[in-house]
C-alpha positions as CSV (number, residue, x, y, z in Angstrom):
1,X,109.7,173.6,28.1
2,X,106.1,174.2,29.2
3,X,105.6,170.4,29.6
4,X,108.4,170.1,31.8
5,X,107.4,172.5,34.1
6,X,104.0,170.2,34.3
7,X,105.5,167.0,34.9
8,X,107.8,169.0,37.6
9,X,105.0,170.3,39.3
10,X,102.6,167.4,39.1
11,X,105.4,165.5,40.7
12,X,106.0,167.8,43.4
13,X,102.3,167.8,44.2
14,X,102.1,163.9,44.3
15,X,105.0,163.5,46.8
16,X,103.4,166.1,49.2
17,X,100.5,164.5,49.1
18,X,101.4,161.8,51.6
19,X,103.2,164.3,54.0
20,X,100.1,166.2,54.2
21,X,98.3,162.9,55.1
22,X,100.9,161.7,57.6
23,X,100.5,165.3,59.4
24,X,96.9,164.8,59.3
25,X,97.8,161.3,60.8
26,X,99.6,162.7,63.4
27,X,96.8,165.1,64.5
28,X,95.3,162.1,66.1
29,X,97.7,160.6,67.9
30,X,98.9,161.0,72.1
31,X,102.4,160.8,72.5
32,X,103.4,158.7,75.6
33,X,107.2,159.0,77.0
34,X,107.9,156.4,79.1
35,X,111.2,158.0,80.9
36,X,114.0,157.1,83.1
37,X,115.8,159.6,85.3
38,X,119.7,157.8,85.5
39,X,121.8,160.8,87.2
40,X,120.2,163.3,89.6
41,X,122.5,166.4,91.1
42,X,124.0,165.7,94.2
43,X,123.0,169.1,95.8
44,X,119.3,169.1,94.7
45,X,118.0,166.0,93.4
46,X,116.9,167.1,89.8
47,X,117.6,164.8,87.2
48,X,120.3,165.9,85.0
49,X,120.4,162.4,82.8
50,X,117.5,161.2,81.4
51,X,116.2,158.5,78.5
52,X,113.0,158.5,77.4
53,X,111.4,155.7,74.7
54,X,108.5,157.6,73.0
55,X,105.4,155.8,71.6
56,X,102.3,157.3,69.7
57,X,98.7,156.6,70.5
58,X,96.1,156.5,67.8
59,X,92.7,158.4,68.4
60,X,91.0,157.6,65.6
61,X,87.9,156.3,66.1
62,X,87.5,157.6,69.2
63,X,85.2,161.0,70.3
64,X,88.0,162.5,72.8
65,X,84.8,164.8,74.2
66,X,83.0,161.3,75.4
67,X,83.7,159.5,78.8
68,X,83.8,156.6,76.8
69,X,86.1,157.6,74.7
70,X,88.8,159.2,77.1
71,X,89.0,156.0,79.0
72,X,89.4,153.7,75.4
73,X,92.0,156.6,74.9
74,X,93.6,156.0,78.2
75,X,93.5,152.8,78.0
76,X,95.8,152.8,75.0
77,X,97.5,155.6,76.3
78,X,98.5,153.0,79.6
79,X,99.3,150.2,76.9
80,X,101.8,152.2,74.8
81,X,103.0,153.2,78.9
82,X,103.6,149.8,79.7
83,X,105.6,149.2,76.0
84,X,107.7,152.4,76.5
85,X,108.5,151.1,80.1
86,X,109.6,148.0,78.9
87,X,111.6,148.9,76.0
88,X,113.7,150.9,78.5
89,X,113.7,147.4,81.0
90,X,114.3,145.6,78.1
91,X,117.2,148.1,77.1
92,X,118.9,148.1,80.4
93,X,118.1,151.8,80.8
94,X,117.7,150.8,84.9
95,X,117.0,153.9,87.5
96,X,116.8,154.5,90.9
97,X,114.3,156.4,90.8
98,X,111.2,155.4,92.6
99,X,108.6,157.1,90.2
100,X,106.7,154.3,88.6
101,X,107.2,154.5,84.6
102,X,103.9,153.6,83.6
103,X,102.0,155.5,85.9
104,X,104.1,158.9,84.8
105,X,103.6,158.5,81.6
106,X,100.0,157.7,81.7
107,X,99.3,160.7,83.7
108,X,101.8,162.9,81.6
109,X,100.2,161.8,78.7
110,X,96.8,162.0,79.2
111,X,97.1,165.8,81.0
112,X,98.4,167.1,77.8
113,X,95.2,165.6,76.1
114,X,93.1,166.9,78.4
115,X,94.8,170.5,77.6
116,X,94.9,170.4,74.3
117,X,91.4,169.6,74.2
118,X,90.6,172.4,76.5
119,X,92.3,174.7,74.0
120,X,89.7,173.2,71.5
């Protein structure tokens, strides 16, 4: 009985060891949501459909508290932008609104950077 329990818990320790390493993963990414606003209410303009395609940024390698590395960062942030945009072009997902996708996600995503490293 004892060397069930083992093997039971040696196996539950091996499969969390990869979710601990994707969350670690994860710690060092930028999400980017390239986003679409289809409907908008009549009466006050504010979107009430949306679609967004979200995309994660790696930061690895990079030292977030350098100039040189928050524009490599932005630079990939504006790349996963432009892939986001166009899997919604690519998808039909079509708007009228005027905001330009890329540009709003850039900035979206790289304010949230700057805030979480604030909080840092």
């Amino acid at each position: 009985m004892p060397r069930i329990t083992l093997l039971a818990s040696l196996v539950a320790v091996s499969l969390t060891l990869p979710i601990a390493t994707a969350a670690k993963a994860q710690d060092d990414d930028i999400t980017v949501e390239g986003t679409r606003h289809l409907k908008r209410a009549p009466s006050t303009g504010a979107p009430i459909e949306t679609v967004t395609h979200t995309m994660h940024v790696s930061t690895k390698g990079l030292d977030l508290r350098t100039d040189s590395g928050m524009r490599e960062a932005e630079a990939r942030v504006r790349r996963a932008a432009v892939e986001a945009c166009r899997w919604l072009d690519d998808n039909k997902v079509l708007s009228a609104d005027p905001t330009d996708c890329v540009d709003e996600a850039t900035k979206s995503a790289m304010a949230r950077t700057r805030s979480a490293l604030a909080q840092n």
